[in-house]
N, C-alpha and C positions, 0 to 999 in steps of 0.2 A: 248257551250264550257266553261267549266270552267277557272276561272278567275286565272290568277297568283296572289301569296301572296306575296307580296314584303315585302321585307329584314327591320327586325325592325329598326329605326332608333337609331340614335347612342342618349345613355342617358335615352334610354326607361324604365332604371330601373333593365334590367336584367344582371346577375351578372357572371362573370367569372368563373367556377371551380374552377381552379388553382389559382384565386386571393383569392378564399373566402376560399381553404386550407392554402393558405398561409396568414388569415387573421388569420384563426383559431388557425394555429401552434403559432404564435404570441401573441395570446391571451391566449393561455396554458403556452407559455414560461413565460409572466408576472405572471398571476396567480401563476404560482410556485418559481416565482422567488423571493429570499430569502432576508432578509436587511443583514444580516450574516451567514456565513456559519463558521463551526466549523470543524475539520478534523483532525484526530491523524494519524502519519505514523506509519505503523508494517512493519517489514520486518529483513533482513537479516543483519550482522555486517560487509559488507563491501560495496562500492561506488553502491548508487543507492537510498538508502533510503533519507538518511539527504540534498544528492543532489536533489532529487525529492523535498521535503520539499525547499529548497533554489531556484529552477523553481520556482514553483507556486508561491513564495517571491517576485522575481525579483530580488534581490539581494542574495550574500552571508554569511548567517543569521547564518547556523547550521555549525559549523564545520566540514572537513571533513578529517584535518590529523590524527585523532585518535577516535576510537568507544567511544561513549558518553556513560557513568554510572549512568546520570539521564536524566530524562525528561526535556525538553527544549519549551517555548512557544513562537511564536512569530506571528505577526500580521500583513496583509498587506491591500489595497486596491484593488478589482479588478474591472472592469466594474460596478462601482458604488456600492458593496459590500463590507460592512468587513468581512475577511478572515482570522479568527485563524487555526494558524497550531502548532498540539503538536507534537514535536520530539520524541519518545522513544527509549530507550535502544535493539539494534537489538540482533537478537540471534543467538545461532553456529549452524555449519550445523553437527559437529558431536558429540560436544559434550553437554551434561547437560547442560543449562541457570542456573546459582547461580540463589539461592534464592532470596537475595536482587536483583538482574534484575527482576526477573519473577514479584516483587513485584512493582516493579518503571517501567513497562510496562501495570502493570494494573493500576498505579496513573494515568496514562496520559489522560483516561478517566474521571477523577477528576478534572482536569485542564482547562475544558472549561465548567463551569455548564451554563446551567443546565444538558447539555450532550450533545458528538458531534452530528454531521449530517452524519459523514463517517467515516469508519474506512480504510485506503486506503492503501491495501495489496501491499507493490510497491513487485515486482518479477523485477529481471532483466533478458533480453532474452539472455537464455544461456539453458546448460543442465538441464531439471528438473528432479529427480529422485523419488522414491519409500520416502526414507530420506528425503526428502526435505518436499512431502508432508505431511509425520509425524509430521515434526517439523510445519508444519504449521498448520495443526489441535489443535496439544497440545496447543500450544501458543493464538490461537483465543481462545480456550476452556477455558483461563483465565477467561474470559471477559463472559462466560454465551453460551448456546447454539444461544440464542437471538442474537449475533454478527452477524451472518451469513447474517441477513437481512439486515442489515446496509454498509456491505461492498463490497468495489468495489476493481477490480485487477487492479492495474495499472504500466505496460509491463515499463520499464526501457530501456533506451540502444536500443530502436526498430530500432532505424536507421541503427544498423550494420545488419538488416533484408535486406536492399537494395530494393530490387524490390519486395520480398517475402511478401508476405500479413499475418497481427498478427496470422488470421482466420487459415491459413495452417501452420503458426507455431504452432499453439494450437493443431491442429492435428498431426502434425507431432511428438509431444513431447509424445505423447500416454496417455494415462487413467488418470495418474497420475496427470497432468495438467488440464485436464479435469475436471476430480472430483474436482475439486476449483472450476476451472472456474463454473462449474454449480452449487455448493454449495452457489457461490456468483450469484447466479439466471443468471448467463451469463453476469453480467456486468464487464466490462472491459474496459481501455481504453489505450493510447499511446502515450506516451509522449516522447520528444526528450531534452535531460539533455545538448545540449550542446548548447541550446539558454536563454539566461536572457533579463528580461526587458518585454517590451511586447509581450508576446509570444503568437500565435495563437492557440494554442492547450491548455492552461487553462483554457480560458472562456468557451470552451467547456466541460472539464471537467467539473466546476462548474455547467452549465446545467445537464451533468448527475448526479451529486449529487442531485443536486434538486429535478430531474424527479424521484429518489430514493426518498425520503423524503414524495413527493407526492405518491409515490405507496404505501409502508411503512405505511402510515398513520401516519408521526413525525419521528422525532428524536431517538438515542440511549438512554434508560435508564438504568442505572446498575441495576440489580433485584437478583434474586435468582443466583448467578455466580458458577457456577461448582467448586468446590474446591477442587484441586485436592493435593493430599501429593506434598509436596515441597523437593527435594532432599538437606537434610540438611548438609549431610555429604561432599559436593562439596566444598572444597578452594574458600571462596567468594574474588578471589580477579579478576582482571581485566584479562583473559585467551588468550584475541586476537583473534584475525577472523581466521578465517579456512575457504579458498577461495576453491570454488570448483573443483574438479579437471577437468581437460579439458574443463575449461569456454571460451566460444567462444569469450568472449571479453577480455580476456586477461591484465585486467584494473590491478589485484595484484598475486604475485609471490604465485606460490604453496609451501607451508609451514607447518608443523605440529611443532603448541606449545604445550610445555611439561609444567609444575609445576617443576622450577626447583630443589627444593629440592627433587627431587627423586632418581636422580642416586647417588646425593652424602648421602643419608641417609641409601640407597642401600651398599656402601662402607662402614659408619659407622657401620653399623650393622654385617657385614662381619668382622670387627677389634675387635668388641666387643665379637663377638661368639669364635675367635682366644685368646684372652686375656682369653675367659673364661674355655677355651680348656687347 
């Protein structure tokens, strides 16, 4: 009769699965983990961008009662990390970015050399449209075709989601949303703008930066940047947000700004054509 094999004793040396994945994941998270991380915000000219920028802070750093006309830097501590974050100048949803913006969006990559680690598309969760993703293409396309690989989406406002998972909002928004999301290789993440201080959802972030960085093979470097005609002819002056219409969050009043001197130069020119009559 064959003998029983009795149960190794305990210490014999042999090793858990699950402990030696979870030694492993450990050991990747260090290896990639950063002494500083580097990060510019892009995004849109109203609540969501310079808020996100002020989360990852912990504090109230960017302004938020008026869209900012240059880049802004500022610097925090996270889980034993330094954490530069560049602010930039957001853009409209329907109309032309002035020149001088388009220009002081691409400084921002300037601002942290030797160049960031992320460029961190904040989107907030609302309607995404056709337009939307236009302007989001042109805008990255400042910065080089090469952006695409540096950059992560990261969902704003996800809380007014409630129970609803990012994954089935991304589907639910159709193509449009999509084609980002996958142009930025499917990375994404989700953050909640109405907690400061130590917040649980950054150092994870931070993690997928890294784990970018590590696949990437480095950092953002400015190179060959697409150059695109700069619309010269656009009033560089300060135009105001243009919130989207039917935004589910409901954060600023629907509004269309004009360049006021139009209607009254409209009149002028109607007095002048009469005088010359």
């Amino acid at each position: 009769m064959a003998s029983e094999i009795p149960d190794p004793p305990a210490g014999d040396g042999l090793s858990d699965p699950e402990e030696e994945e979870k030694r492993a994941a450990a050991a990747a998270l260090e290896a990639n983990q950063q002494p500083e991380l580097r990060v510019v915000l892009l995004g849109w000219r109203w609540p969501g961008k310079s808020l996100t920028g002020n989360t990852i802070l912990g504090r109230e750093d960017f302004r938020l009662e008026r869209a900012a006309e240059f880049c802004v830097k500022r610097e925090t501590e996270v889980a034993g990390r330094r954490v530069v974050v560049v602010d930039t100048p957001g853009w409209f949803s329907s109309q032309d970015t002035p020149a001088v913006y388009q220009q002081e969006i691409v400084r921002g990559a300037s601002m942290c050399p030797p160049g960031p680690h992320a460029f961190l598309l904040v989107i907030p969760v609302g309607m995404f449209t056709e337009v939307d993703r236009a302007r989001v293409e042109e805008h990255l396309a400042l910065f080089g075709e090469n952006v695409w690989r540096h950059t992560l989406v990261v969902f704003a406002w996800a809380e007014v989601l409630k129970t609803i998972s990012i994954e089935r909002h991304i589907r639910r928004e159709g193509r449009d949303l999509q084609q980002v999301v996958e142009r930025c290789k499917n990375r994404y993440h989700v953050i909640n703008n109405n907690i400061f201080g130590e917040h649980p959802q950054v150092p994870r972030l931070l993690e997928k930066i890294e784990n970018m960085v590590a696949e990437e093979g480095g950092l953002y470097i400015a190179g060959a940047v697409e150059k695109k005609p700069l619309n010269q002819n656009v009033v560089e002056r300060d135009l105001g947000a243009r919130p989207k219409q039917n935004n589910t969050l409901g954060l600023v009043k629907n509004m269309e700004v004009y360049p006021p001197h139009q209607s009254g130069d409209r009149k002028n020119s109607k007095a002048e054509t009469n005088k010359t009559q």
